[in-house]
N, C-alpha and C positions, 0 to 999 in steps of 0.2 A: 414464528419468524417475525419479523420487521420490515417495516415499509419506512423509509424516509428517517428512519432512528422510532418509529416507533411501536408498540409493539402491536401486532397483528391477532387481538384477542378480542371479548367484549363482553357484556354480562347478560343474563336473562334476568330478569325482573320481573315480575305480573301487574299488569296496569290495575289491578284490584288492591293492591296495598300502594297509596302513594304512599305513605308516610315512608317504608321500603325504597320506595323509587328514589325520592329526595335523599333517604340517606346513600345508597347509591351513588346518586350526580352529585353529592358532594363528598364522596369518599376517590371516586374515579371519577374523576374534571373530563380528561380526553378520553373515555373510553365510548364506542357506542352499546348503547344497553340496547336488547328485543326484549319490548316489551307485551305478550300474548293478553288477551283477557280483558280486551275491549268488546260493550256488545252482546253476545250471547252469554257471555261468564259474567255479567254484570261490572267489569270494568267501566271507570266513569273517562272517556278519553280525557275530558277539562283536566279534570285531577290530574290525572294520569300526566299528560304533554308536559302541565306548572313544574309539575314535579321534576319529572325528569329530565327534562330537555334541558339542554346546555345555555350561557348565556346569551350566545350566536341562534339559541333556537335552533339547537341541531339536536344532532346525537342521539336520536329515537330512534328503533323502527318499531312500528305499530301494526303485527299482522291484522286484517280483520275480513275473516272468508265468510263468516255466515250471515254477516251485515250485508254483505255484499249480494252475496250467490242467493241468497234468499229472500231478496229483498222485489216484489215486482218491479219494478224497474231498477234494473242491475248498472245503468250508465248513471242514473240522476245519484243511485243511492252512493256511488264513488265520486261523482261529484259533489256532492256533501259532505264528504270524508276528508275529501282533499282542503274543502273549502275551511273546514271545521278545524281541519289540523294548522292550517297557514292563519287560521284567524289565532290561535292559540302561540301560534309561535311566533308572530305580530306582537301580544303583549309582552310573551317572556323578554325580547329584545327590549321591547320599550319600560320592563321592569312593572308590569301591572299584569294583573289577574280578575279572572272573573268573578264579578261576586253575585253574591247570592244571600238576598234579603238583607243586602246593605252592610253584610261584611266579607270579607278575603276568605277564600278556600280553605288555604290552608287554617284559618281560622275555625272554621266549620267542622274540617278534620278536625283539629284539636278537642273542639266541645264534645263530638260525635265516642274520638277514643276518652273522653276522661268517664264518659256517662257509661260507656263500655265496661271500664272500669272498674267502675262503680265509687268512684272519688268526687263525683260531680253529682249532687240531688238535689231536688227542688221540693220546696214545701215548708214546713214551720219546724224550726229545730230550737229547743232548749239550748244556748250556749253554755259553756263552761261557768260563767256568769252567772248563771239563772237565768237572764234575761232570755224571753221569747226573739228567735231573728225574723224577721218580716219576710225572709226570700224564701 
């Protein structure tokens, strides 16, 4: 169906893949994405919100039950959550991100998947060249 001309759907995404998410929130602009796997599945919420959230800092929902329910204090550990999420969705509107050891996230992702990869190594490589490379 449709509310208002638009259409009444949304996507699932896993807060454990941002790069997923990102491509998501910019394949479907207006949609709202769930995104699970914050927390106990090792989703990173930071990542997770940059990624996904819309430019308004919308457009997520973030279940997160075992953060919560099992946390000894069940009231402070939603208050952190909430706090955690509005502090994330503060930057997306203001167009900045957290960083971490002084570069951008999605940054980090990036190094993280090329090393994955395996495109990305460190150490002394013979160039094409001959020359030894110093990195």
């Amino acid at each position: 169906g449709e509310k208002g001309g638009v259409p009444c759907l949304g996507l699932v995404v896993g807060a454990t893949d941002a790069a997923a998410l990102r491509q998501a929130r910019m394949e479907a602009k207006g949609l709202w994405i769930l995104s699970p796997g914050v927390g106990a599945q090792g989703g990173d919420l930071d990542a997770a919100l940059m990624a996904g959230l819309d430019e308004e800092g919308s457009g997520m929902l973030v279940p997160v039950s075992r953060g919560i329910s099992r946390a000894e204090d069940r009231a402070e550990a939603a208050k952190k959550l909430r706090d955690d999420i509005n502090d994330a969705r503060k930057r997306v509107v203001e167009g900045k991100s957290k960083k971490e050891d002084g570069i951008e996230t999605f940054q980090t992702e990036f190094i993280e998947f090329a090393l994955q990869q395996g495109v990305l190594k460190f150490g002394s490589f013979t160039l094409k060249s001959g020359r030894g490379s110093p990195y």
